[in-house]
mmCIF entry with sequence, helices, sheets and N, C-alpha, C, O atoms, coordinates in Angstrom:
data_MODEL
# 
_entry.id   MODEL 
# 
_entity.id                         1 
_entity.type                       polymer 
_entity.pdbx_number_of_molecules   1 
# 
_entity_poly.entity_id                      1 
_entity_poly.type                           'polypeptide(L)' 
_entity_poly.nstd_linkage                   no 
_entity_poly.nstd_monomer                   no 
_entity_poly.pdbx_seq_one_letter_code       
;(UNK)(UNK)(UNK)(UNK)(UNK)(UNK)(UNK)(UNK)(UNK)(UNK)(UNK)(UNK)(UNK)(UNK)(UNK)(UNK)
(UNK)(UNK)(UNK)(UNK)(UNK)(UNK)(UNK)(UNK)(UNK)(UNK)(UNK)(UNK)(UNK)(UNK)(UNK)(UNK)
(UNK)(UNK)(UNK)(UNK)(UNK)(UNK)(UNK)(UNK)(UNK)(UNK)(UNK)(UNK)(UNK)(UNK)(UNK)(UNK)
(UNK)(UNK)(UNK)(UNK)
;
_entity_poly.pdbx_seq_one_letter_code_can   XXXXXXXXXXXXXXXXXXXXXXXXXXXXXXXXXXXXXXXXXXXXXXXXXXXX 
_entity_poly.pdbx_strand_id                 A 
# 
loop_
_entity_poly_seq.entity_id 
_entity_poly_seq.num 
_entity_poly_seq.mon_id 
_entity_poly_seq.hetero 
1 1  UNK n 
1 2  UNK n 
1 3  UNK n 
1 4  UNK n 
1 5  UNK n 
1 6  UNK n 
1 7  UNK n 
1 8  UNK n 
1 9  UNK n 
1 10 UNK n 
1 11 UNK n 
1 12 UNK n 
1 13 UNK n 
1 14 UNK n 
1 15 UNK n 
1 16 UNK n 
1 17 UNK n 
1 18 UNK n 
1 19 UNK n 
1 20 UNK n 
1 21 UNK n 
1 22 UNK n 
1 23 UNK n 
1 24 UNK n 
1 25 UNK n 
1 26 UNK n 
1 27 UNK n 
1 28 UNK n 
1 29 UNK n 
1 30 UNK n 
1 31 UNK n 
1 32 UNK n 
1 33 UNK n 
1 34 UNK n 
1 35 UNK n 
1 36 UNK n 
1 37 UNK n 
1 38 UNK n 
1 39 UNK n 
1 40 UNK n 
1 41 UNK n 
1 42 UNK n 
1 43 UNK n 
1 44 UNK n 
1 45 UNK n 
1 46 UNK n 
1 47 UNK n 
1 48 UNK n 
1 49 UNK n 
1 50 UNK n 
1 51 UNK n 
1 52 UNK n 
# 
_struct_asym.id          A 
_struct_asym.entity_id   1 
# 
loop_
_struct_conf.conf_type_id 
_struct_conf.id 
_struct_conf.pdbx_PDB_helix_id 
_struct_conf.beg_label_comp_id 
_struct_conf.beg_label_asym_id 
_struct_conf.beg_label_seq_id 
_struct_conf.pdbx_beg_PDB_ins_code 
_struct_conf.end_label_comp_id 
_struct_conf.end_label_asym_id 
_struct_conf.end_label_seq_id 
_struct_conf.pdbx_end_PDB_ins_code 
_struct_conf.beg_auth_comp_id 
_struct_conf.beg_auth_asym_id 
_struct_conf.beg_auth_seq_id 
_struct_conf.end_auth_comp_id 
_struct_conf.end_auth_asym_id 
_struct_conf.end_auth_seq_id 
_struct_conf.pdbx_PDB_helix_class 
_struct_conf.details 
_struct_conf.pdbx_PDB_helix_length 
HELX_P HELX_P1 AA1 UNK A 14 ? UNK A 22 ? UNK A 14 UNK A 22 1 ? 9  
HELX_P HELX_P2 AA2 UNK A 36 ? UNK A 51 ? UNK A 36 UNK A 51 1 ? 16 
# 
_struct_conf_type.id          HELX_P 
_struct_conf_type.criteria    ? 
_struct_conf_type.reference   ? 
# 
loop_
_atom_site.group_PDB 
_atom_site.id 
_atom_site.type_symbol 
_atom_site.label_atom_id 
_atom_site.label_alt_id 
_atom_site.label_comp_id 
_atom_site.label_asym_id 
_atom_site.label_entity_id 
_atom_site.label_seq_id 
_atom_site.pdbx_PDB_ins_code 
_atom_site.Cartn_x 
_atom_site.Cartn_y 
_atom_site.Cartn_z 
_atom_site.occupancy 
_atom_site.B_iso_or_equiv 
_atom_site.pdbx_formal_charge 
_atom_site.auth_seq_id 
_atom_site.auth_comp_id 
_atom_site.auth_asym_id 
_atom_site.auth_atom_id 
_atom_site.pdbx_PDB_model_num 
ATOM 1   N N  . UNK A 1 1  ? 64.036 133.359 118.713 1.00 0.00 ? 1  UNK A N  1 
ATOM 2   C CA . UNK A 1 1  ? 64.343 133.440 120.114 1.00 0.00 ? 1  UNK A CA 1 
ATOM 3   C C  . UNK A 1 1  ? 65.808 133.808 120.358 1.00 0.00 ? 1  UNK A C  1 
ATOM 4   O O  . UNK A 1 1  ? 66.336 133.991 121.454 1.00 0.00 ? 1  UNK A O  1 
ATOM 5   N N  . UNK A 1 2  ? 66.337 133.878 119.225 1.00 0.00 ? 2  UNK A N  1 
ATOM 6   C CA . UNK A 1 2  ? 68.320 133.980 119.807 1.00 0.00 ? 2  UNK A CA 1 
ATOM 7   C C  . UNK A 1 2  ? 68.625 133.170 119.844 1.00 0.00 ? 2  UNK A C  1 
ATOM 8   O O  . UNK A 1 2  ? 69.814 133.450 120.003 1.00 0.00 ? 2  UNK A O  1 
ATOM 9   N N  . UNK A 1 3  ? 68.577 131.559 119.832 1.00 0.00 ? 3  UNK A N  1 
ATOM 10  C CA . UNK A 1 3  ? 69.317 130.745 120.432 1.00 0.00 ? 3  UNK A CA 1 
ATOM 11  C C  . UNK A 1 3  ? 70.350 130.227 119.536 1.00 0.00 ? 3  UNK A C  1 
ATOM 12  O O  . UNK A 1 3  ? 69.920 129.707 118.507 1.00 0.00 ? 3  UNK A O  1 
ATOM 13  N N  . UNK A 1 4  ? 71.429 130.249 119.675 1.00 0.00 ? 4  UNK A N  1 
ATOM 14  C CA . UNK A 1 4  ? 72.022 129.855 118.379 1.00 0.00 ? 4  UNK A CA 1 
ATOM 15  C C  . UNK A 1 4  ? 71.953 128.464 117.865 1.00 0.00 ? 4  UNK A C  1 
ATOM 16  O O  . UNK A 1 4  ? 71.412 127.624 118.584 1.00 0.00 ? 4  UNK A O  1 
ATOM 17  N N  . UNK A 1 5  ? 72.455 128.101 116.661 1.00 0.00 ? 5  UNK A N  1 
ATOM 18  C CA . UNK A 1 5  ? 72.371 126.334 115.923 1.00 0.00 ? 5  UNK A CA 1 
ATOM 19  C C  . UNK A 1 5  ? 73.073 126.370 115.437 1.00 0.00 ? 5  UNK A C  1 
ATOM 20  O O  . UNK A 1 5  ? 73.613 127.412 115.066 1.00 0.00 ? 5  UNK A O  1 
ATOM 21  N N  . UNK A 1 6  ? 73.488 125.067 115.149 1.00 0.00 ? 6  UNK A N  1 
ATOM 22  C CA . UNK A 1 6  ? 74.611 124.581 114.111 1.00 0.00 ? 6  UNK A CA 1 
ATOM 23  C C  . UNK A 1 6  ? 73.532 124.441 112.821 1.00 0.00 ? 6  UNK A C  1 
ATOM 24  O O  . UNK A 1 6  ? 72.303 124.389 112.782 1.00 0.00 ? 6  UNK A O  1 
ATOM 25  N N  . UNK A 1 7  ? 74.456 124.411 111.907 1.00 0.00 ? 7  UNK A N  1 
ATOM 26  C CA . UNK A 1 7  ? 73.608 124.130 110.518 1.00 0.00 ? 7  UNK A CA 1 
ATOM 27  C C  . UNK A 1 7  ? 73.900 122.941 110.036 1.00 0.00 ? 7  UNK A C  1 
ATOM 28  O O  . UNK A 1 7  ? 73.060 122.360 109.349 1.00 0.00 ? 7  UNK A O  1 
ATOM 29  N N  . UNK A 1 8  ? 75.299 122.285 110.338 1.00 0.00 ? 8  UNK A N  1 
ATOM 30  C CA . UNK A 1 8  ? 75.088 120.981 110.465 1.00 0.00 ? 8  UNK A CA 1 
ATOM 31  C C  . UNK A 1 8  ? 74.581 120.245 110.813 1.00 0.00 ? 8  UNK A C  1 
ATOM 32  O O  . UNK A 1 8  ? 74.137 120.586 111.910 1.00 0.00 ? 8  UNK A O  1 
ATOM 33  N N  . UNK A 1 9  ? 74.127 118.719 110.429 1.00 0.00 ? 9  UNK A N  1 
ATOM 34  C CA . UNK A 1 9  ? 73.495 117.752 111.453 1.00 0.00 ? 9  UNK A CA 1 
ATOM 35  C C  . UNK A 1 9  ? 73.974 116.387 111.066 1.00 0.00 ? 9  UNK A C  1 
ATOM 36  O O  . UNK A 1 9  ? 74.325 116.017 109.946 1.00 0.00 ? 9  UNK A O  1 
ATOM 37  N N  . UNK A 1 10 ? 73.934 115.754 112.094 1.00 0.00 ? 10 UNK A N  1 
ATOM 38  C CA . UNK A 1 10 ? 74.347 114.135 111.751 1.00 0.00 ? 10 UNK A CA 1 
ATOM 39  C C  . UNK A 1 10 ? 73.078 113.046 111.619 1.00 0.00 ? 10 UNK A C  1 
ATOM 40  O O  . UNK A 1 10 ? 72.161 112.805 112.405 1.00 0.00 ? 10 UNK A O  1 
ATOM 41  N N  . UNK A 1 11 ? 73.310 112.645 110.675 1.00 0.00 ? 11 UNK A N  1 
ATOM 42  C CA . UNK A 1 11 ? 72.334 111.427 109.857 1.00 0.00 ? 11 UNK A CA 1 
ATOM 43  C C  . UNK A 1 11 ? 72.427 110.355 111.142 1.00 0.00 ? 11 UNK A C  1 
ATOM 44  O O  . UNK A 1 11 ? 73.233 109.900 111.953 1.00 0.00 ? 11 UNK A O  1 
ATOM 45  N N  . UNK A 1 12 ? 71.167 110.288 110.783 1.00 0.00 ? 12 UNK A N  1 
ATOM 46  C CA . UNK A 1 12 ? 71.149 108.570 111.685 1.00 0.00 ? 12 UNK A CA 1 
ATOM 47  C C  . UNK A 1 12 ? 71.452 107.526 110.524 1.00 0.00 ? 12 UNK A C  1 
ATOM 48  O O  . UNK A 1 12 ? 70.902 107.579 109.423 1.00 0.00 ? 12 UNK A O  1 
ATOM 49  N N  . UNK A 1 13 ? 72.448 106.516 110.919 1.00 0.00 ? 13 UNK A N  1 
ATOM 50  C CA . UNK A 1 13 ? 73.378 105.415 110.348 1.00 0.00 ? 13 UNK A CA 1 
ATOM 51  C C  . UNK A 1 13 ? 73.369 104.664 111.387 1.00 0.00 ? 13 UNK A C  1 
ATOM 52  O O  . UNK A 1 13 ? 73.665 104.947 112.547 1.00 0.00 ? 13 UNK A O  1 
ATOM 53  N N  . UNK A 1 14 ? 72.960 103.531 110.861 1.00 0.00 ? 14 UNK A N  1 
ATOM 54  C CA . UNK A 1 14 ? 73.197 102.105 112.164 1.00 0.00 ? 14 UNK A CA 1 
ATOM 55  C C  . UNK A 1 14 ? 73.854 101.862 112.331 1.00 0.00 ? 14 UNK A C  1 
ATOM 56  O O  . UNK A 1 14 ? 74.048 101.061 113.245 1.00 0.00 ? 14 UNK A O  1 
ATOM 57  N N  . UNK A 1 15 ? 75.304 102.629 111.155 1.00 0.00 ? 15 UNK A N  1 
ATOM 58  C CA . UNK A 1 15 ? 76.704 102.251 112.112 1.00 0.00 ? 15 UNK A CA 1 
ATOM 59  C C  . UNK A 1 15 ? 77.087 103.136 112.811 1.00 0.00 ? 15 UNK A C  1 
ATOM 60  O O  . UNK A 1 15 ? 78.267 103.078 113.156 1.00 0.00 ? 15 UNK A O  1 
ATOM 61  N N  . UNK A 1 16 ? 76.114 104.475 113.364 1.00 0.00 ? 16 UNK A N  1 
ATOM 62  C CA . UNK A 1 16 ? 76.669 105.027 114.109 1.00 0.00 ? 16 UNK A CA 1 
ATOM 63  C C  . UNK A 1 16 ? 76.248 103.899 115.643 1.00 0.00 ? 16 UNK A C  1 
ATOM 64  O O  . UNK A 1 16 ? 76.870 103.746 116.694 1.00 0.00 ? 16 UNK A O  1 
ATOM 65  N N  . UNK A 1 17 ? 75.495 103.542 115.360 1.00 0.00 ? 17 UNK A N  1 
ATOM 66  C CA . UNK A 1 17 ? 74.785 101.959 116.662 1.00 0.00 ? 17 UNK A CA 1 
ATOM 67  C C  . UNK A 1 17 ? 76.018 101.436 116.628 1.00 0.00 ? 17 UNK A C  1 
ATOM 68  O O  . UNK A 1 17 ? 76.776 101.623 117.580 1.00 0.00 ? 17 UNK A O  1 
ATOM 69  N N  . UNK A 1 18 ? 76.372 100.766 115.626 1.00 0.00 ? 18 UNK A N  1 
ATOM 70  C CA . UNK A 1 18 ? 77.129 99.686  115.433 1.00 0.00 ? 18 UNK A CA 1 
ATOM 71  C C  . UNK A 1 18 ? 78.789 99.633  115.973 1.00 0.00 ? 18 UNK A C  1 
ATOM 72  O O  . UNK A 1 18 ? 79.526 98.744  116.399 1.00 0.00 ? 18 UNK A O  1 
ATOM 73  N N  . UNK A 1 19 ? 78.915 101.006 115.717 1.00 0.00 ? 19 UNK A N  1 
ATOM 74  C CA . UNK A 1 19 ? 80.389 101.386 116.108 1.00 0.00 ? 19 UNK A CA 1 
ATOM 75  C C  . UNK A 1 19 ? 80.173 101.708 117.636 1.00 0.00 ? 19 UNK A C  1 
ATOM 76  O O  . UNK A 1 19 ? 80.922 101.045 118.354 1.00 0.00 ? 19 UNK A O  1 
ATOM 77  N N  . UNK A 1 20 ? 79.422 102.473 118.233 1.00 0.00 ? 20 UNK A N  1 
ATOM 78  C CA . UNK A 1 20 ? 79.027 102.418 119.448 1.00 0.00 ? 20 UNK A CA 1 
ATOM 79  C C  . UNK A 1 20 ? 78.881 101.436 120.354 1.00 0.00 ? 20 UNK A C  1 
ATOM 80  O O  . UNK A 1 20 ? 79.396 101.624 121.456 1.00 0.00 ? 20 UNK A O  1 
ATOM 81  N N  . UNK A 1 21 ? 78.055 100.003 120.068 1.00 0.00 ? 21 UNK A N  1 
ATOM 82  C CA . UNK A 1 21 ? 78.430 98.784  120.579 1.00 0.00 ? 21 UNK A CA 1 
ATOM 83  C C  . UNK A 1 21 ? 79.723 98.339  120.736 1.00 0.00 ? 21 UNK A C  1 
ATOM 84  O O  . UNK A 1 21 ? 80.238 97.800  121.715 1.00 0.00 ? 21 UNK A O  1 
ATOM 85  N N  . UNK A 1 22 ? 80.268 98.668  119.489 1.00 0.00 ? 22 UNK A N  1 
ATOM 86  C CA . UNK A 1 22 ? 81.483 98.080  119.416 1.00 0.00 ? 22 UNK A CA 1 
ATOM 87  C C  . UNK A 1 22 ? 82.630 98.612  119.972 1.00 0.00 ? 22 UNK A C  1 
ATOM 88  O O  . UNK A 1 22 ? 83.685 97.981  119.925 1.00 0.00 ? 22 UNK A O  1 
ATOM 89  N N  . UNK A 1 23 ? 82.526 99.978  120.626 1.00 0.00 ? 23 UNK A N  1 
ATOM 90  C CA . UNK A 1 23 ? 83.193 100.573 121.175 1.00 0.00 ? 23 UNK A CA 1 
ATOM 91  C C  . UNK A 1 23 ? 84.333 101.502 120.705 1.00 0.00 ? 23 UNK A C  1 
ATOM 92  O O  . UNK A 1 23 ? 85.198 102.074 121.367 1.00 0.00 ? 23 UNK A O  1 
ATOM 93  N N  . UNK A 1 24 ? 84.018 101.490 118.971 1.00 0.00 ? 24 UNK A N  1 
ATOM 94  C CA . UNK A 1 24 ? 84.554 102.189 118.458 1.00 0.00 ? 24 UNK A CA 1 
ATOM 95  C C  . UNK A 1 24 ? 83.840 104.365 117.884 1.00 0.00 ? 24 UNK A C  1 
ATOM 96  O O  . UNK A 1 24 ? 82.735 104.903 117.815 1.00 0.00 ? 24 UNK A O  1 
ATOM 97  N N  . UNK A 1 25 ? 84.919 104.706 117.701 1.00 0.00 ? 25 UNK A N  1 
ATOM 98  C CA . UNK A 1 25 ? 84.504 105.886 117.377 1.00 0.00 ? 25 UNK A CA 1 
ATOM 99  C C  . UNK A 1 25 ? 83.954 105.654 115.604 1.00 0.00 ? 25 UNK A C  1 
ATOM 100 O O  . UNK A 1 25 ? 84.152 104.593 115.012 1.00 0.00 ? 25 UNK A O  1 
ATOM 101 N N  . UNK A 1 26 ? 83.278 106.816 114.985 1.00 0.00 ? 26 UNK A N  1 
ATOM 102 C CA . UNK A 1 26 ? 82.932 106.442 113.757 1.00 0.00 ? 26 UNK A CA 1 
ATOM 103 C C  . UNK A 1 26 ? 83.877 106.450 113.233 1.00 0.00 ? 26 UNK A C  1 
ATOM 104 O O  . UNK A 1 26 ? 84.337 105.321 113.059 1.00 0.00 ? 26 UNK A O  1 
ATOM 105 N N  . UNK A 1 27 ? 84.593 107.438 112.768 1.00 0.00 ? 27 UNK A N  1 
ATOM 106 C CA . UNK A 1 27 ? 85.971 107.224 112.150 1.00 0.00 ? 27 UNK A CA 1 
ATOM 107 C C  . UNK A 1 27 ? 86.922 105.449 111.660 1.00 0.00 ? 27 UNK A C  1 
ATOM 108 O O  . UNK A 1 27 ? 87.361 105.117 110.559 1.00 0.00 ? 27 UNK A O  1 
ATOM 109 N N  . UNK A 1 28 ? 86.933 104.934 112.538 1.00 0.00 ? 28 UNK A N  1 
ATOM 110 C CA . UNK A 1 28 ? 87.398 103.620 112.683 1.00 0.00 ? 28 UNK A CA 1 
ATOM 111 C C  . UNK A 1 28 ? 86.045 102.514 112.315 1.00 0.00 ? 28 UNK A C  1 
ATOM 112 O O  . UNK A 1 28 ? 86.369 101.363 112.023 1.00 0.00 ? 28 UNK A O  1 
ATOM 113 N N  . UNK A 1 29 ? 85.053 102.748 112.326 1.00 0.00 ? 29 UNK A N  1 
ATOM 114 C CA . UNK A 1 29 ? 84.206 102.126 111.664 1.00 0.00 ? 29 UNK A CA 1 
ATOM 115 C C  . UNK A 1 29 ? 84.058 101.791 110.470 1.00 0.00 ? 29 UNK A C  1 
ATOM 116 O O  . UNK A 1 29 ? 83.728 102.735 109.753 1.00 0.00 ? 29 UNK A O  1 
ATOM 117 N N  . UNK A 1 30 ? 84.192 100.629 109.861 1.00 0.00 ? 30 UNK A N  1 
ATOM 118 C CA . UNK A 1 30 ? 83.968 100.504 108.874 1.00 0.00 ? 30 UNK A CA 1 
ATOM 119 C C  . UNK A 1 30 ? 82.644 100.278 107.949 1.00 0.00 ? 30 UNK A C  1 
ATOM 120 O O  . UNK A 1 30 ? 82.216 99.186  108.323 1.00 0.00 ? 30 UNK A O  1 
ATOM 121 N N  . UNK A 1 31 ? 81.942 100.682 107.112 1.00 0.00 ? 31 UNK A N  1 
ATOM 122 C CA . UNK A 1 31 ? 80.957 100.415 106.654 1.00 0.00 ? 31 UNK A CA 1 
ATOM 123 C C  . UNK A 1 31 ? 80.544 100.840 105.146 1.00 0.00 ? 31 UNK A C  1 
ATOM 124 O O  . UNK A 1 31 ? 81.233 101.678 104.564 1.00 0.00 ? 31 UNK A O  1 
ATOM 125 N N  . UNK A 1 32 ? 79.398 100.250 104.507 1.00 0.00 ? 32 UNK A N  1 
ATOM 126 C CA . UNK A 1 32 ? 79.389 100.830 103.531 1.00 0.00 ? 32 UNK A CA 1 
ATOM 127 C C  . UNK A 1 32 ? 78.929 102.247 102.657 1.00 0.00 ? 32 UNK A C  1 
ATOM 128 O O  . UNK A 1 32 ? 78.931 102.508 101.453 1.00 0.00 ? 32 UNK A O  1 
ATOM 129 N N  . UNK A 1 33 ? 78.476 103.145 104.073 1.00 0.00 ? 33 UNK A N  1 
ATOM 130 C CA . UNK A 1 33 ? 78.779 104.566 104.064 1.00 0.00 ? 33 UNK A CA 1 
ATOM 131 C C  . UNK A 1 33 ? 79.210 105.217 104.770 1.00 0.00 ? 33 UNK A C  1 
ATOM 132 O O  . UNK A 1 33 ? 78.571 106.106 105.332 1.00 0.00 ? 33 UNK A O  1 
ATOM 133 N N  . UNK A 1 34 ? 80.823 104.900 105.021 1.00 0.00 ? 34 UNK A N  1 
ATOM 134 C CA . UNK A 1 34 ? 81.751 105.661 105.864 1.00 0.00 ? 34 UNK A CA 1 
ATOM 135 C C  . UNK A 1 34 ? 82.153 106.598 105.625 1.00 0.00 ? 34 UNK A C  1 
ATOM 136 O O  . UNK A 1 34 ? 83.040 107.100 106.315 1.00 0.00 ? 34 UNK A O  1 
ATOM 137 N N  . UNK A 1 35 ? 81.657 107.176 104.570 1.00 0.00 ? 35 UNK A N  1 
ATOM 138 C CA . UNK A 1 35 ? 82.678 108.349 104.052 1.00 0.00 ? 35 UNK A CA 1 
ATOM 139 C C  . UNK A 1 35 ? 80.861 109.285 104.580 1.00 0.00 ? 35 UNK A C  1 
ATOM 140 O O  . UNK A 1 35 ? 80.929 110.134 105.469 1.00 0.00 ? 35 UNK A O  1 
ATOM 141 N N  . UNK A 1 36 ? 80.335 109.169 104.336 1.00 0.00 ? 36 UNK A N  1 
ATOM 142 C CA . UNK A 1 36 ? 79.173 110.090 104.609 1.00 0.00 ? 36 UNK A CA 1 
ATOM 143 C C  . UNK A 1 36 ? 79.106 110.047 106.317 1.00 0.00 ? 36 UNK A C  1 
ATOM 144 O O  . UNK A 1 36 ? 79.197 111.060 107.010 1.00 0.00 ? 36 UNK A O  1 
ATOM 145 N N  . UNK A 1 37 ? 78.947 108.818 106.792 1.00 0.00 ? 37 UNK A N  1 
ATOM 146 C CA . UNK A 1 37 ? 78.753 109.168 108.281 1.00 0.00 ? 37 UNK A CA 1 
ATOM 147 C C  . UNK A 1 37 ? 80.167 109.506 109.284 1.00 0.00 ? 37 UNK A C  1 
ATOM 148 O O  . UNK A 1 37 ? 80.152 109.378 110.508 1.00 0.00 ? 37 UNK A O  1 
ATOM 149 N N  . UNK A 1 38 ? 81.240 109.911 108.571 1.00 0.00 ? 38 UNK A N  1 
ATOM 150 C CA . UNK A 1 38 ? 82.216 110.720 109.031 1.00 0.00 ? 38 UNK A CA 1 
ATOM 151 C C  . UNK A 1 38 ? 82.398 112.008 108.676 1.00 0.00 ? 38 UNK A C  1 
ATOM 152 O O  . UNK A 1 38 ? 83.042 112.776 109.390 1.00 0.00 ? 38 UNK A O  1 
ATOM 153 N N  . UNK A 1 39 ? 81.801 112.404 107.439 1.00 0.00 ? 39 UNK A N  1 
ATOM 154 C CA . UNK A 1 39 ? 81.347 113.784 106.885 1.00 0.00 ? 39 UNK A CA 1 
ATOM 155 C C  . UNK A 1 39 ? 80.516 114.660 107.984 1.00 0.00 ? 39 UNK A C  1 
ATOM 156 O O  . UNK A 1 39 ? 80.559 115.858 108.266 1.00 0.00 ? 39 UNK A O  1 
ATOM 157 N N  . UNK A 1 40 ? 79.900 113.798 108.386 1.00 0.00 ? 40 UNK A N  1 
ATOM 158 C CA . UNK A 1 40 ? 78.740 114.828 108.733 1.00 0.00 ? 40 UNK A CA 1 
ATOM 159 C C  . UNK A 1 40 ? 79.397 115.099 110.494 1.00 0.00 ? 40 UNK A C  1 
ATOM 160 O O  . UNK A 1 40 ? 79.356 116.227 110.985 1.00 0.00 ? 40 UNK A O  1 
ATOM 161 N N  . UNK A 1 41 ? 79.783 114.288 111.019 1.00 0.00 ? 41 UNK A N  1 
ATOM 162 C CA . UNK A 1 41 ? 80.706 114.746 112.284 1.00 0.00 ? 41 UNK A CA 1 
ATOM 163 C C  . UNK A 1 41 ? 81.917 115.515 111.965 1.00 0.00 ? 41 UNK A C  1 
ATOM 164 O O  . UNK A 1 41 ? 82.193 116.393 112.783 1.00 0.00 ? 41 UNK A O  1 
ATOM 165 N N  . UNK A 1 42 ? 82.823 115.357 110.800 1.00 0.00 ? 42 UNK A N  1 
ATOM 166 C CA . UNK A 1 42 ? 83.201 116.514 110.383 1.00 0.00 ? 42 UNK A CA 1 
ATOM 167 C C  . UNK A 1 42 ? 83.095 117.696 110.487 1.00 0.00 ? 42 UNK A C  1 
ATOM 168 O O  . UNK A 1 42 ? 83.951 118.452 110.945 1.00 0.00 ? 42 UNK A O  1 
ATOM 169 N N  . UNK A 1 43 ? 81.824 118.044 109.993 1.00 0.00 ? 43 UNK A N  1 
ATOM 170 C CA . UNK A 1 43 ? 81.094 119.197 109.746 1.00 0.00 ? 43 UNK A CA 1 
ATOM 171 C C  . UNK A 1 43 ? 81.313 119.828 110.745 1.00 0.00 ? 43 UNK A C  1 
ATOM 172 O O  . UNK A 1 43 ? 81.984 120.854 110.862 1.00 0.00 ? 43 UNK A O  1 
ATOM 173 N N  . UNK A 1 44 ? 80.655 119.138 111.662 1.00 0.00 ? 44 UNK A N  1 
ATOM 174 C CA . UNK A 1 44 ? 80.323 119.522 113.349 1.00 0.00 ? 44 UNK A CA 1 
ATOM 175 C C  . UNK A 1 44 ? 81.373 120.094 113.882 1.00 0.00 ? 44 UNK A C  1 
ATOM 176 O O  . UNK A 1 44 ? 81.472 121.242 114.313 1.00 0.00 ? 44 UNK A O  1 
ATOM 177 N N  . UNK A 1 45 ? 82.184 119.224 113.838 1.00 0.00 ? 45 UNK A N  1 
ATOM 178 C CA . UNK A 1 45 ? 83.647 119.584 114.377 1.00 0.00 ? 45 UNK A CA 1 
ATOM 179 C C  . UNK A 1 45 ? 84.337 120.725 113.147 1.00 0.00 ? 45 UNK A C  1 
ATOM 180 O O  . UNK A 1 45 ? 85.565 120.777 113.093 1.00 0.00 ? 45 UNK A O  1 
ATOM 181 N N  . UNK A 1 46 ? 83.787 121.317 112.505 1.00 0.00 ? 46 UNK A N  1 
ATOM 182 C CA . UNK A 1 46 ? 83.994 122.758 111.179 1.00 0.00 ? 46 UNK A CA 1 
ATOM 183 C C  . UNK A 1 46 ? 83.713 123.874 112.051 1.00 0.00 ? 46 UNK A C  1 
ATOM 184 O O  . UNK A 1 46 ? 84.440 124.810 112.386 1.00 0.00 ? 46 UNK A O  1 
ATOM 185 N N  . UNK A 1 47 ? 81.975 123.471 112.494 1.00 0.00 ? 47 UNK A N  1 
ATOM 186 C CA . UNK A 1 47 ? 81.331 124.340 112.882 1.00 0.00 ? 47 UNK A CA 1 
ATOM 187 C C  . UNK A 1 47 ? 81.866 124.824 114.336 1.00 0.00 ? 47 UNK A C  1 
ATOM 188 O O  . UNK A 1 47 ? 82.009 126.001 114.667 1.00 0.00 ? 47 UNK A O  1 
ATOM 189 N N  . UNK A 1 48 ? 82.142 123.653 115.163 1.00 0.00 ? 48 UNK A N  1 
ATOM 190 C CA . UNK A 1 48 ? 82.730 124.208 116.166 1.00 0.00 ? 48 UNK A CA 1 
ATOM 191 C C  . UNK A 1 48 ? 83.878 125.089 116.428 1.00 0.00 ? 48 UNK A C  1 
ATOM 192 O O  . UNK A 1 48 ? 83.725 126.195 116.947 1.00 0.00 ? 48 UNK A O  1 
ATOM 193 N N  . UNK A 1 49 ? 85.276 124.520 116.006 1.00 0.00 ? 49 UNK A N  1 
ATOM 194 C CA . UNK A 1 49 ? 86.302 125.207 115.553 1.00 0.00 ? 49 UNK A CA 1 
ATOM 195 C C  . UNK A 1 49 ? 86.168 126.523 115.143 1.00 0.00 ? 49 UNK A C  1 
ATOM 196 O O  . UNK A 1 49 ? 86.880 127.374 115.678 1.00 0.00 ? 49 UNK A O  1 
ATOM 197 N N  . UNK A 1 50 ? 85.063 126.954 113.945 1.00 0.00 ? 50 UNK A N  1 
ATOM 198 C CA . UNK A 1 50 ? 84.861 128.006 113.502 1.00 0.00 ? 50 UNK A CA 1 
ATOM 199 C C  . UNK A 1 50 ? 84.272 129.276 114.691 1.00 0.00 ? 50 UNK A C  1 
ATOM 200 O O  . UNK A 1 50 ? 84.935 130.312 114.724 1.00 0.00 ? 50 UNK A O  1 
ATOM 201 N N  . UNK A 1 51 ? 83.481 129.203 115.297 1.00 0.00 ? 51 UNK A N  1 
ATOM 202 C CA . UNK A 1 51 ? 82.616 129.759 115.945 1.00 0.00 ? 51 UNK A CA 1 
ATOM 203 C C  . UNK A 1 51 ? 83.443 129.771 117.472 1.00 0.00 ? 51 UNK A C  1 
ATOM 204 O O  . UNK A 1 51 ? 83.223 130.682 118.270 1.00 0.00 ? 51 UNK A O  1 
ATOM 205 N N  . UNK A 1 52 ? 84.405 128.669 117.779 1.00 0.00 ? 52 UNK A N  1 
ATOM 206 C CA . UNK A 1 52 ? 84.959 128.967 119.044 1.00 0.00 ? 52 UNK A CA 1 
ATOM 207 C C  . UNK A 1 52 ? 85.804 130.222 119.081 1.00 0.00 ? 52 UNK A C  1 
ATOM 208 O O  . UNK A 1 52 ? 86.336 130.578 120.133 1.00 0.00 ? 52 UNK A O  1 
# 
């Protein structure tokens, strides 16, 4: 159809819940896969940058 996509995507992580309750961004979240569920918003923010 044309529509364009990112090829990235972000994992569902309950600390992305968790940091959200808490009123934090993921970044500042701590957990025991922080390095993956900040990767993947990373990305996002790759893809955007790139393409803007």
């Amino acid at each position: 159809m044309g529509i364009p996509s990112f090829h990235a995507f972000v994992r569902a992580y309950k600390a992305h819940e968790r940091a959200a309750l808490n009123g934090m961004p993921i970044h500042r979240y701590k957990s025991a896969n922080a390095r993956e569920e900040q990767w993947d918003y990373d990305l996002i923010a790759e893809e955007v940058n790139w393409e803007w």
